[in-house]
gemmi code that builds the backbone of each chain (N, CA, C; Angstrom):
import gemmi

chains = {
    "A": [
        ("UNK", (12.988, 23.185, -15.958), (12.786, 21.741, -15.949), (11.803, 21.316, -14.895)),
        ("UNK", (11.759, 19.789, -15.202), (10.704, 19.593, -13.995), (11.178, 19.570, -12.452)),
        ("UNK", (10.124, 19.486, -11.571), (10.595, 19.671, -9.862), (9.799, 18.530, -9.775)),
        ("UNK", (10.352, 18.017, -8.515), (9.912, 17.305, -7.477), (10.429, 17.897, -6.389)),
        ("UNK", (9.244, 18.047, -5.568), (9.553, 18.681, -4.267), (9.468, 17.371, -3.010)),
        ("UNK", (10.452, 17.531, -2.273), (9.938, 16.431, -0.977), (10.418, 17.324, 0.005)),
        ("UNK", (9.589, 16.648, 1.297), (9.046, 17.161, 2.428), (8.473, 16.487, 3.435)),
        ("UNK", (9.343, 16.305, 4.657), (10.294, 17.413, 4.770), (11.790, 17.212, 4.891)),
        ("UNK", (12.748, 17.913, 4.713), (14.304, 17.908, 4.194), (14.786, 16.854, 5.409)),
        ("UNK", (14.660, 17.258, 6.373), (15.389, 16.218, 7.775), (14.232, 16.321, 9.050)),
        ("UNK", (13.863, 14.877, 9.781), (12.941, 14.922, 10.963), (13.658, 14.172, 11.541)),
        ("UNK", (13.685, 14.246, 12.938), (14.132, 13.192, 14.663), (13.009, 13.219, 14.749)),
        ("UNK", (12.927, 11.731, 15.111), (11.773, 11.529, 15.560), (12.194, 10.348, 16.698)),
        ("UNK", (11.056, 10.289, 18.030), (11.523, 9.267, 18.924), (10.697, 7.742, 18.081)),
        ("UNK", (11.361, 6.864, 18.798), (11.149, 5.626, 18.480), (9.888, 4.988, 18.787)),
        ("UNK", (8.616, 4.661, 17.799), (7.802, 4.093, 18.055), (6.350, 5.270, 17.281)),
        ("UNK", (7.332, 6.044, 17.140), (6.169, 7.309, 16.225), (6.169, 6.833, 14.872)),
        ("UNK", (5.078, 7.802, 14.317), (4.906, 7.479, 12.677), (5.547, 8.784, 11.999)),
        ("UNK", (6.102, 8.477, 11.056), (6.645, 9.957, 10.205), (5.895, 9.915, 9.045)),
        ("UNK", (5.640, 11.123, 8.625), (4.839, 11.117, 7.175), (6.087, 11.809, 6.218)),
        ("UNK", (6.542, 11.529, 4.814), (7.074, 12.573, 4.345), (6.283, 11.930, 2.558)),
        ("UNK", (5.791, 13.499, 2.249), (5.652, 13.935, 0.898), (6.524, 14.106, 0.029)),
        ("UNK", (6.207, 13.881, -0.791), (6.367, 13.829, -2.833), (5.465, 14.481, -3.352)),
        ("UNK", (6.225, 15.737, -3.749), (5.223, 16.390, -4.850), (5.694, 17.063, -6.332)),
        ("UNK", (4.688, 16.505, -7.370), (5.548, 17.006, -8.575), (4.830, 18.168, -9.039)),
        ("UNK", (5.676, 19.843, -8.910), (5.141, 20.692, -9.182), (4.779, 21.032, -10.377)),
        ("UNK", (5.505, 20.314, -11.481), (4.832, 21.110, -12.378), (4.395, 20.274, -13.692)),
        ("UNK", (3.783, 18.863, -13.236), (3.210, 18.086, -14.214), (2.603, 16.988, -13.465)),
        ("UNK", (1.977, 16.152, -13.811), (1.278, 15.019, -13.335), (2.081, 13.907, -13.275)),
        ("UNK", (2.154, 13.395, -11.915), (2.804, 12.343, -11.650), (2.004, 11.047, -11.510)),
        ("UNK", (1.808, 10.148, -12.760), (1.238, 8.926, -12.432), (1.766, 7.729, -11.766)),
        ("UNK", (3.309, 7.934, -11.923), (3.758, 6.838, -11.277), (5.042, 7.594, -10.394)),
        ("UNK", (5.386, 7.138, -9.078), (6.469, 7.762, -8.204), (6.670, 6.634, -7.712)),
        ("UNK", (8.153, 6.648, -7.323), (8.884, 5.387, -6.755), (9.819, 6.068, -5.565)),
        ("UNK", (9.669, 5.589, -4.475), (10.276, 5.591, -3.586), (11.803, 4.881, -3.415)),
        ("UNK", (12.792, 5.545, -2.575), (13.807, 4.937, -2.541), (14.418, 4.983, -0.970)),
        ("UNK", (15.272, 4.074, -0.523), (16.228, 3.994, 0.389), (17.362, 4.201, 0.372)),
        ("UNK", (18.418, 5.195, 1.136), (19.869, 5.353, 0.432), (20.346, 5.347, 1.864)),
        ("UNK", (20.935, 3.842, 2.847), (22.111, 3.824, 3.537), (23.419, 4.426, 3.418)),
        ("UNK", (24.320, 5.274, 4.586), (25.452, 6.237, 4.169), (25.758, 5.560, 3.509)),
        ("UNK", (26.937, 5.963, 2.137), (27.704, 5.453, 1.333), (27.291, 4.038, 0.818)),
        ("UNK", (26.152, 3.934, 0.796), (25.356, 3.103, 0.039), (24.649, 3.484, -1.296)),
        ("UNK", (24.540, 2.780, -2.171), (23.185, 2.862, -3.423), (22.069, 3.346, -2.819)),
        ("UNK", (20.822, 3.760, -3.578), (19.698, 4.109, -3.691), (19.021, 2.330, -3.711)),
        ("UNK", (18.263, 2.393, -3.011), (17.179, 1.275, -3.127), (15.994, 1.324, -3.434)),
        ("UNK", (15.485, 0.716, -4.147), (13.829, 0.615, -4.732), (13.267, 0.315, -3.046)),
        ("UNK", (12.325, 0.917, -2.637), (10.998, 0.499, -1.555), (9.932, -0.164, -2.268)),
        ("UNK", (9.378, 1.120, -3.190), (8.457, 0.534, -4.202), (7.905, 1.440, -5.121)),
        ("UNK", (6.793, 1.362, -6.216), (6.158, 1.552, -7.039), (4.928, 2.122, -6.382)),
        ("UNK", (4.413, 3.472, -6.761), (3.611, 3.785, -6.678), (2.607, 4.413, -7.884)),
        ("UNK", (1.371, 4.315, -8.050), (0.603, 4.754, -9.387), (-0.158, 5.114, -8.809)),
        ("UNK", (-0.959, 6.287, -9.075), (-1.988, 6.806, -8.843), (-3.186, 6.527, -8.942)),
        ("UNK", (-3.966, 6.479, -7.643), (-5.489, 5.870, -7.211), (-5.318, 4.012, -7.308)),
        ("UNK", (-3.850, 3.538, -7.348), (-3.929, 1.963, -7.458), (-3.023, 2.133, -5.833)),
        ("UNK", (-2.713, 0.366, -5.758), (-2.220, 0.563, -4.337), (-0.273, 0.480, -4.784)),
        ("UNK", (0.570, 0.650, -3.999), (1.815, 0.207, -4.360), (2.060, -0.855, -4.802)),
        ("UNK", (3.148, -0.583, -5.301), (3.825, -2.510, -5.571), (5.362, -2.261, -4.817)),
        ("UNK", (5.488, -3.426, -3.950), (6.295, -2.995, -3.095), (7.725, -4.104, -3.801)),
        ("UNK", (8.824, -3.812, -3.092), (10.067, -4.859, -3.457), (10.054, -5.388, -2.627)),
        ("UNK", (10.353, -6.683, -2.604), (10.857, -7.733, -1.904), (12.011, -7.738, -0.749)),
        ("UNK", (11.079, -7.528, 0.517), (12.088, -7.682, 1.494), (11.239, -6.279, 2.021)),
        ("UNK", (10.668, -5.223, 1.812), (10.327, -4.261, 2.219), (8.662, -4.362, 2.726)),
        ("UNK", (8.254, -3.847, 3.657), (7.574, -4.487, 4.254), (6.031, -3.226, 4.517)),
        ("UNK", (5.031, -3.481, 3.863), (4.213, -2.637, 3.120), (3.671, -2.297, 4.052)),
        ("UNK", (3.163, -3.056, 5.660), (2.345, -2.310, 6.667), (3.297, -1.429, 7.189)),
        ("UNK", (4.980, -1.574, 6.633), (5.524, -0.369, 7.875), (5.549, 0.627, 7.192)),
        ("UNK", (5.944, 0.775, 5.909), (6.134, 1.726, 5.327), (4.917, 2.071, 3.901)),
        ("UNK", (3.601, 2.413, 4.384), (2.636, 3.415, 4.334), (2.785, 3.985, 2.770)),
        ("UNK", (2.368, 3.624, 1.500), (1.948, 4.495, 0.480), (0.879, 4.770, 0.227)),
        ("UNK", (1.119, 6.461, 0.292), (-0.286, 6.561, -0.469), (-0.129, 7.803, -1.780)),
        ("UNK", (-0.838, 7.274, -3.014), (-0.470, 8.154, -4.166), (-2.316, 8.915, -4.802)),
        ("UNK", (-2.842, 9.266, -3.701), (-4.524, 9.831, -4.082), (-4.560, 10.759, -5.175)),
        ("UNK", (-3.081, 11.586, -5.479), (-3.538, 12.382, -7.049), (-2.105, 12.529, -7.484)),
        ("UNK", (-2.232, 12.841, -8.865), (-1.365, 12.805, -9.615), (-0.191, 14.207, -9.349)),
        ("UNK", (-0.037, 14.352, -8.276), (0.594, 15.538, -8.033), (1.554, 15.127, -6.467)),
        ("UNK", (0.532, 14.372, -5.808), (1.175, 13.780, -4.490), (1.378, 12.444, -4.004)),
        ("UNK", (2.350, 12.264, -3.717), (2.544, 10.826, -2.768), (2.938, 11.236, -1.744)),
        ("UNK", (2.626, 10.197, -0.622), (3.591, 10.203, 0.430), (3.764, 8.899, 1.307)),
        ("UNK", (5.141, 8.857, 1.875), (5.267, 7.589, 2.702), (5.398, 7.710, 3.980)),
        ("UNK", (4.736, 7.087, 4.702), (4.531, 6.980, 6.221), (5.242, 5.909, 6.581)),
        ("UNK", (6.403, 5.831, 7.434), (7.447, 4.628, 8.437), (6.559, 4.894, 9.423)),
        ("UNK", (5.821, 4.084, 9.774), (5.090, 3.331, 10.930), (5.817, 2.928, 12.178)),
        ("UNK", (5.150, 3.381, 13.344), (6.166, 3.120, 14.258), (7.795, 2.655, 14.478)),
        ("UNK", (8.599, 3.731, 13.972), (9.403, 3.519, 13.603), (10.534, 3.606, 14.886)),
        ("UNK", (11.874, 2.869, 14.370), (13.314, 2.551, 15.412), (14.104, 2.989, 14.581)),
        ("UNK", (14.562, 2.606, 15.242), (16.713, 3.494, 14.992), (17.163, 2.692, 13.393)),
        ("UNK", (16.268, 1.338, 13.622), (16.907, 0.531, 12.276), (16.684, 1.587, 10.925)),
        ("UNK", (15.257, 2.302, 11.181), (14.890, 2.910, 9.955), (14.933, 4.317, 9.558)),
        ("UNK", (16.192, 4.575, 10.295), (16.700, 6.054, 10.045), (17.576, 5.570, 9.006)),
        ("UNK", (17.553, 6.724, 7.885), (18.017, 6.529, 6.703), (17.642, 7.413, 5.448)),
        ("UNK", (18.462, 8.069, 4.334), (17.901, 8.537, 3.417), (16.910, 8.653, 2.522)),
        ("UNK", (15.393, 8.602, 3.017), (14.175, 8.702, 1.413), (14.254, 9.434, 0.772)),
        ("UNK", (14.339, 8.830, -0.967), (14.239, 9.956, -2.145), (12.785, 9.343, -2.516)),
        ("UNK", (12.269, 10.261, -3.111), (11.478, 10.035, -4.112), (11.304, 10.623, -5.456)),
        ("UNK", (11.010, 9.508, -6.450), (11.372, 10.395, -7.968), (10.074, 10.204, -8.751)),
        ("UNK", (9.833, 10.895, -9.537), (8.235, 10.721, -10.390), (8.525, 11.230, -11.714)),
        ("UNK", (6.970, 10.354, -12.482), (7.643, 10.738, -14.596), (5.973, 10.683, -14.800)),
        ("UNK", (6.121, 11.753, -15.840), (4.819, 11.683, -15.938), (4.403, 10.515, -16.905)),
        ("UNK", (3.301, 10.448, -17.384), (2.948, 9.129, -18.146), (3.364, 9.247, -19.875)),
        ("UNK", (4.043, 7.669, -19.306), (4.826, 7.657, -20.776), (6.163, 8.110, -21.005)),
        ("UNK", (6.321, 8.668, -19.909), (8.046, 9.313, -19.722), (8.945, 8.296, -20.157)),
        ("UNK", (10.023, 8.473, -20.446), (11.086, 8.114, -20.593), (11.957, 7.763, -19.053)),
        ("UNK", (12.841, 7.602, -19.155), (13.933, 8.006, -17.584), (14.502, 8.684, -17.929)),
        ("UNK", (15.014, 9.268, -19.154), (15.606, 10.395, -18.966), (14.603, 11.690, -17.955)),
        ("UNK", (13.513, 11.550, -18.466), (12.220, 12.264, -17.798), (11.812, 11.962, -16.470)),
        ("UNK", (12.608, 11.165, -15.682), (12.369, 10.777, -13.948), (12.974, 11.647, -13.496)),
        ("UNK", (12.709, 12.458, -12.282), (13.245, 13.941, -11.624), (13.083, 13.354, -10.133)),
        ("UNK", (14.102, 13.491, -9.883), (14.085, 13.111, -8.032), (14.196, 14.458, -6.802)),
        ("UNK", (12.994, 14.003, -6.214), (13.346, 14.933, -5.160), (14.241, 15.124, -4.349)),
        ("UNK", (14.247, 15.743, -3.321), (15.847, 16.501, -2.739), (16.052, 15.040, -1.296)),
        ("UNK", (15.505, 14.518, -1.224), (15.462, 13.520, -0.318), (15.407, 14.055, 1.717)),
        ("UNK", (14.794, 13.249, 2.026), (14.168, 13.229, 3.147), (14.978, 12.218, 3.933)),
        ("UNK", (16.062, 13.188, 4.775), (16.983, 12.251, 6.407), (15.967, 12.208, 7.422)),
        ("UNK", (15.948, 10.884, 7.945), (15.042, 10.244, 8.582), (16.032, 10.178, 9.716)),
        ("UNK", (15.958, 10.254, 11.208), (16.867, 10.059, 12.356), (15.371, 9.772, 13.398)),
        ("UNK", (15.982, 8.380, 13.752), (14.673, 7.881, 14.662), (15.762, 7.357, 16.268)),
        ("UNK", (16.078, 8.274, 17.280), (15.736, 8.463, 18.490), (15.139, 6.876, 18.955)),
    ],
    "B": [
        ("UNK", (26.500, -11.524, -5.875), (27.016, -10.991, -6.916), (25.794, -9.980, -7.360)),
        ("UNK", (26.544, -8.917, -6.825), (25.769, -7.196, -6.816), (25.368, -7.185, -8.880)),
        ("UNK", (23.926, -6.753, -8.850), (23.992, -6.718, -10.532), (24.842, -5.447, -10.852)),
        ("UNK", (24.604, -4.519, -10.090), (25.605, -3.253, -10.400), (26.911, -3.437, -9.709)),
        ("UNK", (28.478, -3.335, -10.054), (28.942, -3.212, -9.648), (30.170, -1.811, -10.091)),
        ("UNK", (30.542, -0.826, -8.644), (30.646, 0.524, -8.633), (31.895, 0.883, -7.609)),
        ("UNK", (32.998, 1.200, -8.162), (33.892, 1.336, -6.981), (33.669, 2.172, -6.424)),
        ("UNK", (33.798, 2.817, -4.958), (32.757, 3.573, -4.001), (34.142, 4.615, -3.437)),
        ("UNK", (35.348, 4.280, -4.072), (36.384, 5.947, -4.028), (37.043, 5.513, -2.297)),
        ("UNK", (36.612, 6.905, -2.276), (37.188, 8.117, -2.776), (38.183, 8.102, -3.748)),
        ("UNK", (37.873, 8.857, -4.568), (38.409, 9.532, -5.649), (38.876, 11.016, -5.392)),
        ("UNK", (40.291, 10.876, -5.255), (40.479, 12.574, -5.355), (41.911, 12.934, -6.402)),
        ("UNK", (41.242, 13.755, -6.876), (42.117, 14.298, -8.178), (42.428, 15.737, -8.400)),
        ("UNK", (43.521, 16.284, -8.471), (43.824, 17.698, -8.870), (42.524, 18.358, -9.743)),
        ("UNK", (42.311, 19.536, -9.483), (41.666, 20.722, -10.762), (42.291, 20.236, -12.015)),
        ("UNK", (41.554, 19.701, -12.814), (42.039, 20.516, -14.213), (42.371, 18.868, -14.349)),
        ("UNK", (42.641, 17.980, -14.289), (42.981, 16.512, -14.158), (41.178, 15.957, -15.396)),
        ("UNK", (41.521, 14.741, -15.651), (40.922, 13.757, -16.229), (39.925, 13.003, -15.405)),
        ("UNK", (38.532, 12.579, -15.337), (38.636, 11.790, -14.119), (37.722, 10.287, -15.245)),
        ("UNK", (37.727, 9.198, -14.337), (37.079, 8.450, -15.373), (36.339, 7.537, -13.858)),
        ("UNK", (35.221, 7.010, -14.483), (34.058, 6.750, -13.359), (33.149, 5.099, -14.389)),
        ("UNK", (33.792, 4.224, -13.365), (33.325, 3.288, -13.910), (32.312, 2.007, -13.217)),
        ("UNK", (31.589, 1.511, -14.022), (30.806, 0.258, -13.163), (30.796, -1.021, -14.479)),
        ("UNK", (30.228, -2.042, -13.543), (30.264, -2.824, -14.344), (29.160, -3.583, -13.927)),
        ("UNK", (28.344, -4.501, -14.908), (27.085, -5.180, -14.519), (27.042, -6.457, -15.157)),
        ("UNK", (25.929, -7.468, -14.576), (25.847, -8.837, -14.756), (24.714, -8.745, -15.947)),
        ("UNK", (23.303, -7.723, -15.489), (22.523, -8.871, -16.413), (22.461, -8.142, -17.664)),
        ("UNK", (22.597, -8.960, -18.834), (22.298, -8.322, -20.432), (20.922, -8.308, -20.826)),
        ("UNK", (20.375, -7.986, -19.660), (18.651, -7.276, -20.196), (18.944, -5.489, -19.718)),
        ("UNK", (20.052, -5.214, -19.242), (19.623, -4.100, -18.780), (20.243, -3.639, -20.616)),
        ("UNK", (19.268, -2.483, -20.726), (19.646, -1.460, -22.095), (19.463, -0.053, -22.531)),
        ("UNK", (19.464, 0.275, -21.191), (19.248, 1.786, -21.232), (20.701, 2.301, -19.629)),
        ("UNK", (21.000, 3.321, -19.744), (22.275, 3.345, -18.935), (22.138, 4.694, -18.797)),
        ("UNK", (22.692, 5.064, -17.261), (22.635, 6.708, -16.528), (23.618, 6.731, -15.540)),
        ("UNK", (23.831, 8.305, -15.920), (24.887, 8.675, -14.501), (24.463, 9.884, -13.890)),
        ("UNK", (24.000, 9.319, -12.727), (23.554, 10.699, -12.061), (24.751, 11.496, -11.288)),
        ("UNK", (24.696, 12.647, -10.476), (25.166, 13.416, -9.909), (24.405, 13.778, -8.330)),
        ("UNK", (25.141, 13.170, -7.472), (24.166, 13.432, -6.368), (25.635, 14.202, -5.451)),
        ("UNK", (24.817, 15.158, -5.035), (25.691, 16.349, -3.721), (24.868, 15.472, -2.235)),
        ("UNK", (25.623, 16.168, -1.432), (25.549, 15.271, 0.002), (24.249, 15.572, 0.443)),
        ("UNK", (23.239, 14.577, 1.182), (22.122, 14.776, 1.358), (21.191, 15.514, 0.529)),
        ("UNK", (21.260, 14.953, -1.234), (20.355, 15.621, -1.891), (20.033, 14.317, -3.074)),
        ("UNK", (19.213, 15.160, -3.616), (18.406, 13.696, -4.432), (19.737, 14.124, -5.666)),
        ("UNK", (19.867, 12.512, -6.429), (20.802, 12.680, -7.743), (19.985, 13.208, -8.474)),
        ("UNK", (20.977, 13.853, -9.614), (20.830, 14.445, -10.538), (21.154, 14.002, -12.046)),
        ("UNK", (20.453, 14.020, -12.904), (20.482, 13.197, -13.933), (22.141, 13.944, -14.996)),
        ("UNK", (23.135, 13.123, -15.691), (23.909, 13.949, -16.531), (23.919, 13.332, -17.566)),
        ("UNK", (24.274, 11.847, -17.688), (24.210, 11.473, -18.495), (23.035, 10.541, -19.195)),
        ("UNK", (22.558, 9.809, -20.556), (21.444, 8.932, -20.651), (21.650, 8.278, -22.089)),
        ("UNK", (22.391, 7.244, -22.072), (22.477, 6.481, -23.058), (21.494, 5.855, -23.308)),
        ("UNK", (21.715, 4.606, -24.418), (20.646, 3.295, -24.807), (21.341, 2.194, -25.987)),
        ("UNK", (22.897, 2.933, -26.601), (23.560, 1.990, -26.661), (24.739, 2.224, -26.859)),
        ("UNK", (25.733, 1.232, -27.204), (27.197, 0.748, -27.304), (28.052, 2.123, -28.116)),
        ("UNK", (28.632, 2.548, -27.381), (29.291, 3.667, -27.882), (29.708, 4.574, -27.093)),
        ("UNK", (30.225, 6.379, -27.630), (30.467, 7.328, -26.672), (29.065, 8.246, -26.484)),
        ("UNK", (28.741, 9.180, -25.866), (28.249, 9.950, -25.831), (29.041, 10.975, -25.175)),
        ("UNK", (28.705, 12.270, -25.743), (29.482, 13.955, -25.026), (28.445, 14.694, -24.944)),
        ("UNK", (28.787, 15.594, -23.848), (27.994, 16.670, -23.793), (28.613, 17.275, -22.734)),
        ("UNK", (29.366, 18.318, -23.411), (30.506, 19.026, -22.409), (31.291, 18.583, -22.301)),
        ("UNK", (31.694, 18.767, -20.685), (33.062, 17.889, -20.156), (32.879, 16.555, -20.171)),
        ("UNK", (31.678, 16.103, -20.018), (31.218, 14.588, -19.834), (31.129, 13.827, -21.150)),
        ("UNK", (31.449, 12.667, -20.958), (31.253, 11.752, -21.679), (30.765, 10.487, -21.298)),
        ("UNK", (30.052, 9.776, -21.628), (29.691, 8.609, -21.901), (29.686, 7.743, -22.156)),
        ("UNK", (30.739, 6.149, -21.864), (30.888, 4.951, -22.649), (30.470, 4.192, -22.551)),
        ("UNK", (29.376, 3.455, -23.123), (28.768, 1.987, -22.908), (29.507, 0.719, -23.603)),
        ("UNK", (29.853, -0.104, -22.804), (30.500, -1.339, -24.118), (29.631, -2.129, -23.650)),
        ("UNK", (28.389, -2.932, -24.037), (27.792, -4.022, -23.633), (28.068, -5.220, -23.991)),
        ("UNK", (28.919, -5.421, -24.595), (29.977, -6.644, -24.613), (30.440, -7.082, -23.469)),
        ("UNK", (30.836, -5.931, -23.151), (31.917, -6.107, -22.154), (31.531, -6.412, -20.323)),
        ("UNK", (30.032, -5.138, -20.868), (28.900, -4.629, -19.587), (29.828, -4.064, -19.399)),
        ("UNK", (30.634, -2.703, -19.552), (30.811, -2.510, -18.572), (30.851, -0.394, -18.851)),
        ("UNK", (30.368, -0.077, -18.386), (30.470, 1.791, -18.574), (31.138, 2.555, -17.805)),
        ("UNK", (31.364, 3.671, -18.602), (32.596, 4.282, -17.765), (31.737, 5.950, -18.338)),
        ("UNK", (32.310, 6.879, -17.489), (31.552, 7.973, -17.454), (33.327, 9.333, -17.348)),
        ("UNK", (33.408, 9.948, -18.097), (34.667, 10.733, -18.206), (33.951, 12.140, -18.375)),
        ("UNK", (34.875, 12.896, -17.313), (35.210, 13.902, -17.062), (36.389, 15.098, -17.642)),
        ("UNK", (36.407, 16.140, -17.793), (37.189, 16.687, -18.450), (37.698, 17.852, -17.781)),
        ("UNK", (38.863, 18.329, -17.571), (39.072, 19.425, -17.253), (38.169, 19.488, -15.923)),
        ("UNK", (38.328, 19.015, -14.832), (37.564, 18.704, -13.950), (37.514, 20.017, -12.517)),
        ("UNK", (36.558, 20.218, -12.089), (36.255, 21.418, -11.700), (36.184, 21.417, -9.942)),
        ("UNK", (36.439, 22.012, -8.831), (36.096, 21.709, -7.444), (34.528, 21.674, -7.690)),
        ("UNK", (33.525, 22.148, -8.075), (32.363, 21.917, -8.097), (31.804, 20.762, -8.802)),
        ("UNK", (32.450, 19.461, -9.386), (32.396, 18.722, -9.870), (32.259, 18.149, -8.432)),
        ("UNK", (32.758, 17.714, -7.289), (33.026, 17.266, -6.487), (31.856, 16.329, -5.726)),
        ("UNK", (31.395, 15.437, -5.787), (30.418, 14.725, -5.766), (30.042, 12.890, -5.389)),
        ("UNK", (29.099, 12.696, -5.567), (29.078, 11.123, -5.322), (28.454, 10.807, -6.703)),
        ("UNK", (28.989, 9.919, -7.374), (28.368, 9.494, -8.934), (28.084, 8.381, -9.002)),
        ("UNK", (26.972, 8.397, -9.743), (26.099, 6.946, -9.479), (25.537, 6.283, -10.985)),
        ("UNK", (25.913, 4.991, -11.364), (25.755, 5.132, -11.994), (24.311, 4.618, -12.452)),
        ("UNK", (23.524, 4.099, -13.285), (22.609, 3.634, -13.285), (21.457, 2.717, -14.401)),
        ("UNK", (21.244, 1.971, -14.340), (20.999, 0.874, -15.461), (19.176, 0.709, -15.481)),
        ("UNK", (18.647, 0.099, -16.233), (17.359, -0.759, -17.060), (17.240, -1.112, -17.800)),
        ("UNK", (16.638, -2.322, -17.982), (16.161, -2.726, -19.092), (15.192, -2.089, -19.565)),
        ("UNK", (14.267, -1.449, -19.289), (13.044, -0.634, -19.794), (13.000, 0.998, -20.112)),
        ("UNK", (12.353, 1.214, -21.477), (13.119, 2.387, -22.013), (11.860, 3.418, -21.115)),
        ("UNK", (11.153, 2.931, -20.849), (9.786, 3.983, -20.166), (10.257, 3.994, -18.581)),
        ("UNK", (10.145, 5.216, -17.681), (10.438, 5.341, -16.737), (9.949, 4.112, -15.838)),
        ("UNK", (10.679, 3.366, -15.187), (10.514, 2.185, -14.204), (11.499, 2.319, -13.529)),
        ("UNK", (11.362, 0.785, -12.692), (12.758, 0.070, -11.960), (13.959, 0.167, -12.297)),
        ("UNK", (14.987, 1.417, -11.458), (16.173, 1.741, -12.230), (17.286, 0.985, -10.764)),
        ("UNK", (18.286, 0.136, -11.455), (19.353, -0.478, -10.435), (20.620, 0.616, -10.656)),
        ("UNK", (20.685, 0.599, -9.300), (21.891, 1.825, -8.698), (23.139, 1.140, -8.604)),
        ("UNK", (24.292, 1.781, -9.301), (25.556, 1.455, -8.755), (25.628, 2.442, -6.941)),
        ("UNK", (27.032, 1.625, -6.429), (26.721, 2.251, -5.146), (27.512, 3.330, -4.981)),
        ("UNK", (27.777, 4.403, -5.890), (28.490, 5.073, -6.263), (29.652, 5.603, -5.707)),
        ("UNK", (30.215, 6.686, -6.931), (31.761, 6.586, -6.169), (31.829, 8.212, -5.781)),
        ("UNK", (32.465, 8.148, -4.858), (32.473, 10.071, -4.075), (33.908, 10.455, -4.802)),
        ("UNK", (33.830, 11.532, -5.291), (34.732, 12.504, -6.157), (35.136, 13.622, -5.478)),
        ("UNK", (36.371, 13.861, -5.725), (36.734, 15.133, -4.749), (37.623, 15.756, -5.664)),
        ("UNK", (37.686, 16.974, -6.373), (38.502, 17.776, -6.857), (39.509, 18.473, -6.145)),
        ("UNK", (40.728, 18.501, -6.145), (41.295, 19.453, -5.154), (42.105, 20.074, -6.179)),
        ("UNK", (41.298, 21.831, -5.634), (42.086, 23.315, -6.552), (43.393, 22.946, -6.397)),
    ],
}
model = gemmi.Model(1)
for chain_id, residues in chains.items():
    chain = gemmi.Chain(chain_id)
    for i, (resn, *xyz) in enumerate(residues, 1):
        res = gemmi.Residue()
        res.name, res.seqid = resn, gemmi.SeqId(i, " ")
        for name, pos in zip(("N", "CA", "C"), xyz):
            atom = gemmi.Atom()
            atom.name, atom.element = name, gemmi.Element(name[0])
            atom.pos, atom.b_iso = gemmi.Position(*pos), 0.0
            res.add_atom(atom)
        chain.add_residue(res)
    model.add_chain(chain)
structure = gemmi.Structure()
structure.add_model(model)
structure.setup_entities()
């Protein structure tokens, strides 16, 4: 089946650094990847919409200079938390379909623990 | 008033027991319906994938959508310690991969 790989699995990072973490879909073209937020024992949250070579479309309430998309080919995204605090330690998934997919056809990566120091 | 709504458990049930996994939702545009499978610190996993009013099986799992009612329920069978999990359930209105709303799922615990 398909993969999505993310990367990397868990980072500490001190407060006021930038973290980068990747999305990559190994084994088909990802035109569109969506990012998510998952507080403990919380839901998954939309961040936003990403499409390839366009810019994100972000959700409401999430705040696009902190949290960094970039989707340059159909194989990679990644999101950068911008000088980041303690508020924004928290679970990122990211999931991708290739074009025209279905959702049964959305594959999520293994998600990325964020711990910001 | 959460559009997904997901009782969040713990759930713990004997081996070999029944389990049944339910949510319920507000808006009647959503028409496509999922239950993922997510293990601790890992991305969910897709099991189930409806699109309308009825059962679906496949295996131990089953599938119920009543959109009358809104409300789905996701059954288990003969239930396994490796079943043991957080289940989520998951809704859209759009049949092409988009904007999918998360129940806040419920953690499952089998005990042998």
């Amino acid at each position: 089946g398909a993969v999505v790989s993310q990367h990397p699995s868990w980072v500490i990072c001190k407060s006021g650094t930038s973290v980068k973490i990747e999305c990559r879909s190994l084994d088909f073209q990802a035109t569109t990847m969506f990012w998510y937020r998952q507080f403990p024992k919380q839901s998954l949250m939309l961040m936003a919409t990403s499409n390839e070579g366009s810019k994100a479309t972000y959700e409401q309430g999430v705040e696009k200079d902190k949290f960094l998309i970039n989707h340059a080919s159909l194989t990679l995204s990644t999101l950068t938390v911008t000088s980041a605090h303690p508020e924004d330690s928290s679970f990122y998934i990211c999931s991708a379909s290739s074009p025209l997919a279905t959702n049964e056809k959305l594959f999520f990566g293994s998600g990325t623990q964020l711990s910001v120091l | 008033q959460k559009e997904v709504e997901q009782d969040p458990g713990p759930l713990s049930v004997p081996e070999g027991a029944i389990v049944s996994l339910n949510c319920t939702y507000s808006n009647s545009a959503f028409q496509y319906f999922m239950w993922y499978r997510q293990y601790s610190r890992k991305g969910p996993e897709l099991l189930m994938y409806t699109y309308s009013s009825g059962n679906k099986e496949d295996g131990r799992f089953t599938a119920q959508v009543d959109k009358s009612s809104k409300y789905i329920s996701l059954f288990i069978r003969d239930s396994q310690p490796s079943d043991s999990a957080t289940y989520l359930c998951a809704m859209t209105p759009y049949s092409s991969a988009s904007k999918i709303i998360f129940g806040s799922g419920t953690r499952l615990s089998i005990r042998p």
